[in-house]
C-alpha positions as CSV (number, residue, x, y, z in Angstrom):
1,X,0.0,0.0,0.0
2,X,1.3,3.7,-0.9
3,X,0.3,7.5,0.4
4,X,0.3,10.0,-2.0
5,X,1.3,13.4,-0.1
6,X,2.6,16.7,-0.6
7,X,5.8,14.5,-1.1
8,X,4.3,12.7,-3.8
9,X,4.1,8.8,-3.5
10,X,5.0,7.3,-0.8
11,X,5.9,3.5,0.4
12,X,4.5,2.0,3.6
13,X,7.5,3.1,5.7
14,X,5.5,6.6,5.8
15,X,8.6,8.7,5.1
16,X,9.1,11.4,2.5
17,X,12.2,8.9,1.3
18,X,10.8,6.3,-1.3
19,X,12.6,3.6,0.1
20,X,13.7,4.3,3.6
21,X,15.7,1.2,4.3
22,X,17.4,1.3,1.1
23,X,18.2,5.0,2.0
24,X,19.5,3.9,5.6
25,X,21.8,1.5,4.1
26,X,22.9,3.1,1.4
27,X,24.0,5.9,4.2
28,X,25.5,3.8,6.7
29,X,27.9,2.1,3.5
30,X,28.6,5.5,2.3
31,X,29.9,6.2,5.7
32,X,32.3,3.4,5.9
33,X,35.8,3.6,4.0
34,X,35.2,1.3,0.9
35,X,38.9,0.5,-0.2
36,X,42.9,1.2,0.3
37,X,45.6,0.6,-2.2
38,X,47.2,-1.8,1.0
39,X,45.5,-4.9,0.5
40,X,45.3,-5.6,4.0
41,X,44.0,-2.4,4.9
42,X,41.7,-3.1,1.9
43,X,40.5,-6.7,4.1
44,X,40.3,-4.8,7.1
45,X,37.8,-2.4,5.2
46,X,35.8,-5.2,3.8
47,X,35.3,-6.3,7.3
48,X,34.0,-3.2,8.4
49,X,31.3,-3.4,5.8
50,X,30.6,-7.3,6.2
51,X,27.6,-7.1,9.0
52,X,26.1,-4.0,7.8
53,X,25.7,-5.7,3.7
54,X,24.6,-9.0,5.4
55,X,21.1,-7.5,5.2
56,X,18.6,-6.7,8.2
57,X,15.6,-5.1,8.3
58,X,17.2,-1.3,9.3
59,X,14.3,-1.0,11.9
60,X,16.2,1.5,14.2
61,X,17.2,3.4,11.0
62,X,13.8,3.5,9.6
63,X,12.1,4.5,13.2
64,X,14.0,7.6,13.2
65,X,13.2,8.9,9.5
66,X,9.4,8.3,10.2
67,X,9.6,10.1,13.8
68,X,11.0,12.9,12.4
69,X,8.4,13.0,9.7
70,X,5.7,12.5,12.1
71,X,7.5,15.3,14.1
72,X,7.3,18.0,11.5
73,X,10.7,17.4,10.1
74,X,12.5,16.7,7.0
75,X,13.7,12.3,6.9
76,X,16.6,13.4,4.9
77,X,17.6,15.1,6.9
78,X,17.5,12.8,9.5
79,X,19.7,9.9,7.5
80,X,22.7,10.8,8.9
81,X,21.7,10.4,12.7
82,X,19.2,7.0,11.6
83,X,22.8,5.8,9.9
84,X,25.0,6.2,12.9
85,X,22.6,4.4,14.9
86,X,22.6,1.4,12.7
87,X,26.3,2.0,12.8
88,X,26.1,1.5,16.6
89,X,23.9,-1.5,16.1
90,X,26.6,-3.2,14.2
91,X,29.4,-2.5,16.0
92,X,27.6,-3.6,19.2
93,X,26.9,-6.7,17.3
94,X,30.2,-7.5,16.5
95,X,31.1,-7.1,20.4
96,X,28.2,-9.0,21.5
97,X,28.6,-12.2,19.2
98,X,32.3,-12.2,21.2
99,X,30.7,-11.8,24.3
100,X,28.3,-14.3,24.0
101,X,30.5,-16.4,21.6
102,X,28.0,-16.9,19.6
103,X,28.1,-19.2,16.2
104,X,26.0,-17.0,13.9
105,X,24.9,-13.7,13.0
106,X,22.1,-13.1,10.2
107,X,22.5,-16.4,8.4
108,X,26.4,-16.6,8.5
109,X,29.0,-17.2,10.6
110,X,30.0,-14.9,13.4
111,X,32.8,-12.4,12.6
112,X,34.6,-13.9,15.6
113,X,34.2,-16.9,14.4
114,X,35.7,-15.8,10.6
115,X,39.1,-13.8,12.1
116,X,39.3,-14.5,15.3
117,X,38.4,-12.8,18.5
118,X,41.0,-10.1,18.7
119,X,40.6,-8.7,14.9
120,X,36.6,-8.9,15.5
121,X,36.8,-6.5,18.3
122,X,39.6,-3.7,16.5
123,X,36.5,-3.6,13.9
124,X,34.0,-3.1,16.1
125,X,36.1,-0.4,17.6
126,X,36.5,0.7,14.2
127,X,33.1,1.0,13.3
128,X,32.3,2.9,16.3
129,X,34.7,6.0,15.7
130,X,32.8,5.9,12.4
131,X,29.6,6.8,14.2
132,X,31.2,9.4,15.8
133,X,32.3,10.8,12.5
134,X,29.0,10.8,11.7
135,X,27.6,12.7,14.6
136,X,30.2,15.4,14.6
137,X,30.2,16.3,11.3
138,X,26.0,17.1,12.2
139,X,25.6,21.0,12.0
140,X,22.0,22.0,13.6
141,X,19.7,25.0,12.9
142,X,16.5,26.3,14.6
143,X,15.2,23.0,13.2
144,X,17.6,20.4,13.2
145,X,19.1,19.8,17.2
146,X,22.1,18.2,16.0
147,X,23.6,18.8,19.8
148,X,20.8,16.8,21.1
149,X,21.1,14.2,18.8
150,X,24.9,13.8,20.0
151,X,23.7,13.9,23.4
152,X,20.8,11.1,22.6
153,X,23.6,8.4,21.4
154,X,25.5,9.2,24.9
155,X,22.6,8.7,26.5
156,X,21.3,5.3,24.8
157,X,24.7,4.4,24.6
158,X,24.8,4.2,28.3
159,X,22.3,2.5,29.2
160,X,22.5,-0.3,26.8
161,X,25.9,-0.8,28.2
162,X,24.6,-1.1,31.8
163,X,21.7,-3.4,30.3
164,X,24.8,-5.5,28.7
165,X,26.6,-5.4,31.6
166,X,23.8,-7.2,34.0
167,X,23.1,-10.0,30.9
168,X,26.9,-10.4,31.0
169,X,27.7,-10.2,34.7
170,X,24.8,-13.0,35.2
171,X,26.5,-15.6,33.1
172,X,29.5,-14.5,34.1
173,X,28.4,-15.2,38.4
174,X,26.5,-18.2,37.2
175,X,23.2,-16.6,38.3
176,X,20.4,-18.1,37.6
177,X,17.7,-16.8,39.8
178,X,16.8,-14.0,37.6
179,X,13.5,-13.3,38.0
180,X,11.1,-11.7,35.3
181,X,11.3,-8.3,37.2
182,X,15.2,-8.3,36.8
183,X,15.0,-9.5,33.3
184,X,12.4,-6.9,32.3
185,X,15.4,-4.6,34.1
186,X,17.8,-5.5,31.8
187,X,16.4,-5.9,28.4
188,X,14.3,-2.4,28.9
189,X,17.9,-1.0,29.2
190,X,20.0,-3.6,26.6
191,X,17.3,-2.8,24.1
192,X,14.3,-0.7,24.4
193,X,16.7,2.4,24.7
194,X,18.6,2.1,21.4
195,X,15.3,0.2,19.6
196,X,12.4,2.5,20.4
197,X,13.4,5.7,23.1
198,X,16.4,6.6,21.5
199,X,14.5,6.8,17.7
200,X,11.7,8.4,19.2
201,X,13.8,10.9,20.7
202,X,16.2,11.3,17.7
203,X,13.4,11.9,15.0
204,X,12.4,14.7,17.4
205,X,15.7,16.5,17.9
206,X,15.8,16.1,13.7
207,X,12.6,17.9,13.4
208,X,13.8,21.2,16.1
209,X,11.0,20.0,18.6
210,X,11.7,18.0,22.3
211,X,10.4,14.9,22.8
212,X,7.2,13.7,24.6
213,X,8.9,12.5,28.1
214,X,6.1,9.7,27.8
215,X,8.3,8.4,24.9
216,X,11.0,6.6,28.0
217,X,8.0,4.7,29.7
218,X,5.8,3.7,26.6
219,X,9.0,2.6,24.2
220,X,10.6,1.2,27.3
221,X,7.9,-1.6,27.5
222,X,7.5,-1.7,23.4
223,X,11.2,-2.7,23.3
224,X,11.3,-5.2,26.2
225,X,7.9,-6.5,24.1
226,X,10.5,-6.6,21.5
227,X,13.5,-8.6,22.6
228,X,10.8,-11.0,24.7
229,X,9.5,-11.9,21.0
230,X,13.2,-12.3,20.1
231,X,13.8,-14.5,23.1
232,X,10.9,-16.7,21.9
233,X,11.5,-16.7,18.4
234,X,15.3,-18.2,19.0
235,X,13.3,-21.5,20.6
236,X,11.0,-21.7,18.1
237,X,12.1,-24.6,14.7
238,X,12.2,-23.5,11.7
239,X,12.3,-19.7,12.1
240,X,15.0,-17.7,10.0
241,X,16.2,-15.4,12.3
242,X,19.4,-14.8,11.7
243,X,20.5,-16.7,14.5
244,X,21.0,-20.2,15.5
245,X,18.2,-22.0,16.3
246,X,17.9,-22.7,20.5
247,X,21.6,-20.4,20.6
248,X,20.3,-18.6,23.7
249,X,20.1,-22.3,25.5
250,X,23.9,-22.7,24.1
251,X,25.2,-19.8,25.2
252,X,23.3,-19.8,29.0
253,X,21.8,-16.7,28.4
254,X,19.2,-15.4,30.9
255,X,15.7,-14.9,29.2
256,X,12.1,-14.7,30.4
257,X,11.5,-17.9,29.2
258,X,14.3,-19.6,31.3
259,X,13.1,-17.0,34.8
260,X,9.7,-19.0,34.3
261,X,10.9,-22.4,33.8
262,X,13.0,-22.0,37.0
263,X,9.9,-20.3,38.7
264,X,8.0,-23.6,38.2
265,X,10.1,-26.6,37.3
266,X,10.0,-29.1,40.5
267,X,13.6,-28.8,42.1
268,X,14.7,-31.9,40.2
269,X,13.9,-30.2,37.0
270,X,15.7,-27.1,38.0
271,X,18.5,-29.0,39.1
272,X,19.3,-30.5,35.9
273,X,18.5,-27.5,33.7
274,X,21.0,-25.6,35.4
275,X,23.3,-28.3,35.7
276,X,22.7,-28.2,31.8
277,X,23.3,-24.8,31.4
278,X,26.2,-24.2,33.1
279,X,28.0,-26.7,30.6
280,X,30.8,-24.6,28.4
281,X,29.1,-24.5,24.9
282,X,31.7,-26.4,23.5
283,X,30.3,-29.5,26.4
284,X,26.7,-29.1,25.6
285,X,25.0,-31.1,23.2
286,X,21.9,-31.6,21.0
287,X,20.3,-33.8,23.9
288,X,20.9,-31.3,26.5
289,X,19.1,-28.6,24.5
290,X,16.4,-30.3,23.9
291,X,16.3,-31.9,27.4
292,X,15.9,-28.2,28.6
293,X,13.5,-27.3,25.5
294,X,10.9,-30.4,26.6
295,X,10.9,-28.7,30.3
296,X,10.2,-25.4,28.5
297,X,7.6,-27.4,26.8
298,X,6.0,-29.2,29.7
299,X,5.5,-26.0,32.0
300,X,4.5,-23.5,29.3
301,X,7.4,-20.8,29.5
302,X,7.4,-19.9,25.8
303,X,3.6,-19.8,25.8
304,X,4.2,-17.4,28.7
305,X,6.8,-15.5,27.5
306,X,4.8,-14.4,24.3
307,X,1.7,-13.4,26.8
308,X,4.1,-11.1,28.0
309,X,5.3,-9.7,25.2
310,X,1.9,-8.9,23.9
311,X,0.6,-7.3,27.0
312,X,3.5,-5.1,27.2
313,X,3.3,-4.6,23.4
314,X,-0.4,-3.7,23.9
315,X,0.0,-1.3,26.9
316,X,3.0,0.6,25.0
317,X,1.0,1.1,21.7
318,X,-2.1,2.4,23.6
319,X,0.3,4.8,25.2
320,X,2.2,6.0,22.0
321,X,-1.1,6.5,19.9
322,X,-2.0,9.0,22.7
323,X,1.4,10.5,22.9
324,X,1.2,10.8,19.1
325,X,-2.0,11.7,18.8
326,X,-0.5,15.9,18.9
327,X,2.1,15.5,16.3
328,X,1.7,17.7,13.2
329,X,1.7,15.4,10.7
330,X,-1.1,12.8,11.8
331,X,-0.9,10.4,8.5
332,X,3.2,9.9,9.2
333,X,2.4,9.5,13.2
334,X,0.0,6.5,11.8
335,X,2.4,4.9,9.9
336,X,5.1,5.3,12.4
337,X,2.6,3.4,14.9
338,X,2.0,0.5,12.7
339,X,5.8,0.0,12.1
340,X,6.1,-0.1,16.0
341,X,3.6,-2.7,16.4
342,X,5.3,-5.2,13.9
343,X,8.4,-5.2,17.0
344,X,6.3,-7.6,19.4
345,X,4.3,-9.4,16.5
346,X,7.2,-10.6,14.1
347,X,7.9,-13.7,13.0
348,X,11.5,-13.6,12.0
């Protein structure tokens, strides 16, 4: 379905960019050194680029350009501040797939997993001074807060630190009474800040206006709905996500699905799945996983999981349609609703 506007036609992304993800990529590539006459400066370039051409959906990008449309504002203008935050979605990637020493990242293997540990992390490095280029080389005006925007990436950048920190620092102590109140914590901080708050806010620093302060509680729970649904969708066959299948089991982490297995598994049941767990990935096999998976099974965690999800999912998008409901440009407010609501309801 298309909108035709002042802008003239328009694709369901409800921006005044024809194709908003291809516009977010092609922003985030042309901000990223492409070759060197040093051919292993050259490589090292090539593996700058290597997540952000595997593909994704651009989400964060694409959030911004259609909150600063919704907010009065121009979405090219915006491209540069929705590119460095896909930048910073990479390069966090890249970290994180260390961290969690993970096997796979959007259908291939891991960059870890391609050049080793050490040369993964110099180009996530890397790509994070290239967001910075980004963001200083913003000039503002009366309708473009480009000081605000730097000061939104500080800010998200932050807290999804401290939310990485407690998901790391729980594997790490080999905690595994987490409850769904310390997990909610966590993930509203790992990922509802950088997913949904920090977009929100961005589009309206790009459009010269401040942001609705009922943006932080509303996207807060639309993001945890978010990575809940992710959480889910890793223990669920035959779902391309990008990931490997049951990889959260592998790598131990803490999820809402695992806080209400161990809130209702008899103490023999918990027993073993944590004796499970705490195997080193490279110990735990097929049998295990799907040991824990059947317990998952028998006490309906994943069914509870996605209950939660969409309640929180529900109660943020009541919320944002009211907070959106004074924007100036009501059709682009509409469209950036419905792309919000796809976060808790996707199926890959």
């Amino acid at each position: 379905m298309s909108e035709r506007g002042a802008g003239g036609t328009r694709s369901d992304d409800a921006t005044g960019i024809a194709d908003a993800a291809d516009a977010v990529q092609a922003a985030v590539l042309a901000a990223l050194p492409a070759h060197h006459d040093d051919a292993d400066l050259d490589r090292f370039y090539a593996l700058l680029r290597e997540y952000p051409i595997r593909g994704g959906k651009r989400l964060r990008g694409r959030f911004v350009l259609a909150a600063t449309e919704a907010h009065g504002g121009d979405p090219t203008r915006a491209l540069a501040p929705a590119a460095a935050l896909e930048l910073f979605q990479n390069w966090v990637l890249v970290h994180d797939d260390v961290e969690d020493d993970s096997d796979e990242r959007r259908g291939a293997p891991a960059l870890h997993r391609q050049v080793g540990a050490p040369v993964a992390i110099n180009v996530g490095d890397a790509m994070h001074v290239y967001m910075w280029a980004l963001l200083l080389g913003l000039r503002g005006d009366a309708e473009f807060d480009a000081d605000a925007i730097r000061n939104e990436f500080v800010r998200l950048i932050h807290r999804t630190a401290e939310g990485q920190h407690l998901d790391l620092a729980w594997v790490h102590e080999g905690r595994f009474q987490v409850g769904e109140a310390d997990y909610l914590r966590m993930v509203t901080l790992k990922t509802s800040w950088y997913t949904v708050i920090g977009p929100l806010n961005l589009g309206a620093f790009a459009s010269g206006r401040a942001p609705d302060p009922a943006f932080e509680d509303h996207g807060a729970r639309l993001g945890a709905a978010f990575q809940i649904r992710d959480d889910v969708l890793n223990l669920t066959p035959d779902v391309a996500t990008g990931k490997e299948y049951a990889g959260d089991l592998y790598e131990g982490k803490r999820t809402l699905v695992l806080a209400h297995l161990f809130a209702h598994a008899t103490p023999d049941e918990a027993a073993e799945t944590e004796s499970l767990l705490r195997r080193p990935r490279s110990d735990k096999r097929p049998a295990d996983v799907a040991r824990i998976l059947a317990l998952i099974e028998r006490h309906g965690s994943l069914r509870h999981a996605q209950s939660v999800a969409e309640r929180e999912a529900d109660a943020a998008l009541a919320g944002l349609r009211d907070a959106f409901a004074g924007l100036p440009r009501r059709a682009a407010a509409d469209g950036l609703l419905a792309q919000l609501a796809t976060l808790a309801h996707r199926t890959v």
